[in-house]
C-alpha positions as CSV (number, residue, x, y, z in Angstrom):
1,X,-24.5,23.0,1.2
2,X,-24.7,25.2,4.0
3,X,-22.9,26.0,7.3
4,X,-23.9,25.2,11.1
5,X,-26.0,28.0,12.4
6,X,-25.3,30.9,14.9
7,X,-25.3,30.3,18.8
8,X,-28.7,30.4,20.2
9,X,-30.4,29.2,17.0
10,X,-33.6,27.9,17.9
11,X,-33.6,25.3,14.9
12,X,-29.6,24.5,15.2
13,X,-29.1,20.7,14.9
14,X,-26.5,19.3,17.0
15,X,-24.1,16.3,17.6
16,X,-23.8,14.7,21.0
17,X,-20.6,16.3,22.3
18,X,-18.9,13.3,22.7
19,X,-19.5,12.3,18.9
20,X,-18.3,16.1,18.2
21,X,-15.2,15.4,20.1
22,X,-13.9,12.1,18.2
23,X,-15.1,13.6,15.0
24,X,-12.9,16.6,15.4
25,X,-9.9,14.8,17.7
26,X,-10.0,11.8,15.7
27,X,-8.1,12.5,12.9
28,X,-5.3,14.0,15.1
29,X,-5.1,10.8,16.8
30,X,-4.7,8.8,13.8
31,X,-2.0,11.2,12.8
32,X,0.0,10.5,15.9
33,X,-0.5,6.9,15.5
34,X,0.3,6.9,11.8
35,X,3.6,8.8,12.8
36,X,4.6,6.4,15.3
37,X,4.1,3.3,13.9
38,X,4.8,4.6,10.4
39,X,7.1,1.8,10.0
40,X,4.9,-1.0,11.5
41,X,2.3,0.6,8.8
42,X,5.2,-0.3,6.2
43,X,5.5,-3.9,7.0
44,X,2.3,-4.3,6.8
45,X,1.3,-2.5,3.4
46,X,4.9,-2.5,1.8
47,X,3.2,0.0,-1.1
48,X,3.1,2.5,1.6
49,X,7.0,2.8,1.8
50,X,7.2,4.7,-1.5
51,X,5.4,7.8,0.5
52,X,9.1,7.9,2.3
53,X,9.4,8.8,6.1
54,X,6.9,8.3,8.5
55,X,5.9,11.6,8.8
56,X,4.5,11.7,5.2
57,X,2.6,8.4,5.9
58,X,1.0,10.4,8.8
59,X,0.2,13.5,6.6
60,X,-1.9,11.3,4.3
61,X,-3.6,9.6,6.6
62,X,-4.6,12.9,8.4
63,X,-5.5,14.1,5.0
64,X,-8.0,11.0,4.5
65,X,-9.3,11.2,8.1
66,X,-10.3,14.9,8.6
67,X,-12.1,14.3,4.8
68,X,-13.8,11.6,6.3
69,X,-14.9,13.5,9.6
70,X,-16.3,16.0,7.8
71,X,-18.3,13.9,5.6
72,X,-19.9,11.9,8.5
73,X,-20.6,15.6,10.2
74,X,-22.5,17.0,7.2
75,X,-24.0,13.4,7.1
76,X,-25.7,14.2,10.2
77,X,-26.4,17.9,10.3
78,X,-26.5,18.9,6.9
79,X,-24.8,21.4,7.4
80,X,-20.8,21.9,7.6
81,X,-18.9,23.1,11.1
82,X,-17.4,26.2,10.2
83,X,-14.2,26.0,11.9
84,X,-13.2,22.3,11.8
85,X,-13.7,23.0,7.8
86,X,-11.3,25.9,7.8
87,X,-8.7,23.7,9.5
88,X,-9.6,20.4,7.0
89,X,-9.0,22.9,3.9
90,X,-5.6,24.4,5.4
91,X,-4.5,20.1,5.9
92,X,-5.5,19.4,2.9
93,X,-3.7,22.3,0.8
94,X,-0.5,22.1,3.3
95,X,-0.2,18.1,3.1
96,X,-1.0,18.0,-0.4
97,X,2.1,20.5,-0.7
98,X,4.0,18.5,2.0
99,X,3.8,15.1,0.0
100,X,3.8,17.2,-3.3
101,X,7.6,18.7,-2.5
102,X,8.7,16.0,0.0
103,X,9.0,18.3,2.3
104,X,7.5,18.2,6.1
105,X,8.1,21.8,6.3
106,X,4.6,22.6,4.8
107,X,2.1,20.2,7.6
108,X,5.0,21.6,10.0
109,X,3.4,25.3,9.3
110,X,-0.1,23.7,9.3
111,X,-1.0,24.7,13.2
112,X,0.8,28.1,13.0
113,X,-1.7,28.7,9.8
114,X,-4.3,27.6,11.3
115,X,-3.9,29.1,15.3
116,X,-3.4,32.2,13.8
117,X,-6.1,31.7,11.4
118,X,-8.6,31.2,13.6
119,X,-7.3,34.0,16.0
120,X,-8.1,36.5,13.7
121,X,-11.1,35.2,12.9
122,X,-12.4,34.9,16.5
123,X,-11.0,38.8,16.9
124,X,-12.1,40.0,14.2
125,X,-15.4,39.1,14.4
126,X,-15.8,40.7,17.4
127,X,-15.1,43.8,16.1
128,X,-18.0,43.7,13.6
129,X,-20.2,42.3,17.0
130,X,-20.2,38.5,15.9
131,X,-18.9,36.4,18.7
132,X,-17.9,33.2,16.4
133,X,-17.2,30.9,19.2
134,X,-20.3,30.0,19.6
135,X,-20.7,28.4,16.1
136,X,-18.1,26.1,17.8
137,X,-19.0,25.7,21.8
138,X,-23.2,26.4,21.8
139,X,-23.8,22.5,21.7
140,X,-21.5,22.7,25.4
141,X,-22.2,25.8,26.7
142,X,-25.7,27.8,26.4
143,X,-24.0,31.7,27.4
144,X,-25.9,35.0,27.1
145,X,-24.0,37.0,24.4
146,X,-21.6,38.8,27.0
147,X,-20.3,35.3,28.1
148,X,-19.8,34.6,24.2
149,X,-17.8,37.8,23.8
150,X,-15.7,37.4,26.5
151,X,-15.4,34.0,26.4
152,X,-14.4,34.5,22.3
153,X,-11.6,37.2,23.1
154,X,-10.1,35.1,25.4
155,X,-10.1,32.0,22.6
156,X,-8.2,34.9,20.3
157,X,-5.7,35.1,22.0
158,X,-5.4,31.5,23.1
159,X,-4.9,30.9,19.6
160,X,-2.3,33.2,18.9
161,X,-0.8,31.7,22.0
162,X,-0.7,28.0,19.9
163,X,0.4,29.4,17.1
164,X,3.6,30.7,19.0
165,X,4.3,28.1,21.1
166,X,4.1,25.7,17.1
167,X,6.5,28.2,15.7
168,X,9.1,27.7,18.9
169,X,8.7,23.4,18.7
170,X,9.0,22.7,15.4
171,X,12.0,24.9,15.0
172,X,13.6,23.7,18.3
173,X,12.8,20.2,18.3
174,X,13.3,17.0,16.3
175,X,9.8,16.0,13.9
176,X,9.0,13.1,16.4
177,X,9.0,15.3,19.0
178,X,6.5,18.0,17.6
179,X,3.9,15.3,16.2
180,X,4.0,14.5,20.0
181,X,3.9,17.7,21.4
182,X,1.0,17.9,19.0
183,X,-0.9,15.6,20.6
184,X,0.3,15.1,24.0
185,X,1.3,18.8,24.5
186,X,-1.2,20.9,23.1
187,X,-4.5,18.6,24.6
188,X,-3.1,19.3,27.9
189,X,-2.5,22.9,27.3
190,X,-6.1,23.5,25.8
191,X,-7.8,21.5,28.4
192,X,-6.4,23.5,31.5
193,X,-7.0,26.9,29.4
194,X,-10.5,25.7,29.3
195,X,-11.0,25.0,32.9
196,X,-9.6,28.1,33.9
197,X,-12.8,29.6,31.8
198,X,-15.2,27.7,34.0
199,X,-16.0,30.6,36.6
200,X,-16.7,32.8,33.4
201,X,-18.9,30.1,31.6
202,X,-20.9,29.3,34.8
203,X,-21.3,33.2,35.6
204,X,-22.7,33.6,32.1
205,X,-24.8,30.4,31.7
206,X,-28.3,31.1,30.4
207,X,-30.4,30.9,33.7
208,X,-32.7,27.7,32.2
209,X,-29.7,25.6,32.5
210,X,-29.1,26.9,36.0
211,X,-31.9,25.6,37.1
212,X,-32.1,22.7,35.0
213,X,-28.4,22.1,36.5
214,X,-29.6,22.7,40.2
């Protein structure tokens, strides 16, 4: 079993990027809606009830769904994405604690883990020259390896960012209100980071696809 290759790889097998995008979104969707309508679920599958609140309906269906996304990703790659399989193990050991204990504190901590995870990471790797992003973005953007190390110190700290802004919600707000934040909140967020790295992605673009984009 091995993982996806470097940026750049001439041999790297990819997924369409919209196929990339449910696969790794997905699951957070279902979690939402699992949340939400937890108790529409219930009515539905009374044997569900005994998992208690919605919250911990949500945390095993997220459980189930990023297992299945990563499946159907090594299905069609052979080969594992590195960081959506960091984030699947931290789920699955914090919402296997979380419905263990009862306790929502654990999936709660989940994004703060995992920001901060992947912060360090990203960081960290670019102090032994590795710029990891691209294991992540290369079926997107095609950079020279400047573009990849700015564009992965900038990600570093984006995700130290998330982890804060996880720490301030779930301790501020109510659990409904973080699951949407979660979703609705954090999309947002990412997406207008990301277009705010657009002049330093199209400065840095390989020049094939600038000309194959003119």
């Amino acid at each position: 079993m091995e993982f996806e290759q470097g940026p750049n790889a001439p041999d790297r097998k990819e997924l369409s990027p919209l196929l990339k995008l449910v696969l790794e979104l997905g699951p957070l969707g279902l979690f939402f809606f699992a949340n939400a309508r937890g108790d529409v679920l219930y009515d539905f599958f009374p044997g569900l009830a005994a998992l208690g609140d919605p919250i911990f309906l949500a945390t095993a269906v997220f459980m189930v769904a990023i297992t299945v996304s990563l499946v159907v990703s090594y299905a069609l790659t052979r080969r594992l994405p590195v960081m959506p399989v960091v984030s699947g193990v931290v789920v699955l050991v914090f919402g296997a604690l979380t419905l263990w204990l009862h306790d929502e504190l654990f999936i709660k901590l989940k994004p703060t883990i995992v920001n901060a995870l992947f912060g360090s990471v990203l960081l960290g790797g670019l102090l032994f020259g590795k710029s990891l992003l691209g294991y992540v973005f290369d079926s997107v953007f095609h950079l020279d390896d400047e573009g990849w190390r700015k564009l992965t110190f900038r990600w570093g700290v984006f995700f130290f960012f998330l982890a804060a802004v996880n720490e301030v919600v779930w301790r501020s707000f109510s659990t409904d209100f973080w699951v949407s934040f979660k979703v609705f909140g954090v999309m947002p967020i990412t997406i207008a980071f990301t277009l705010f790295q657009l002049p330093l992605i199209q400065r840095h673009t390989l020049e094939d696809d600038k000309d194959r984009a003119g």
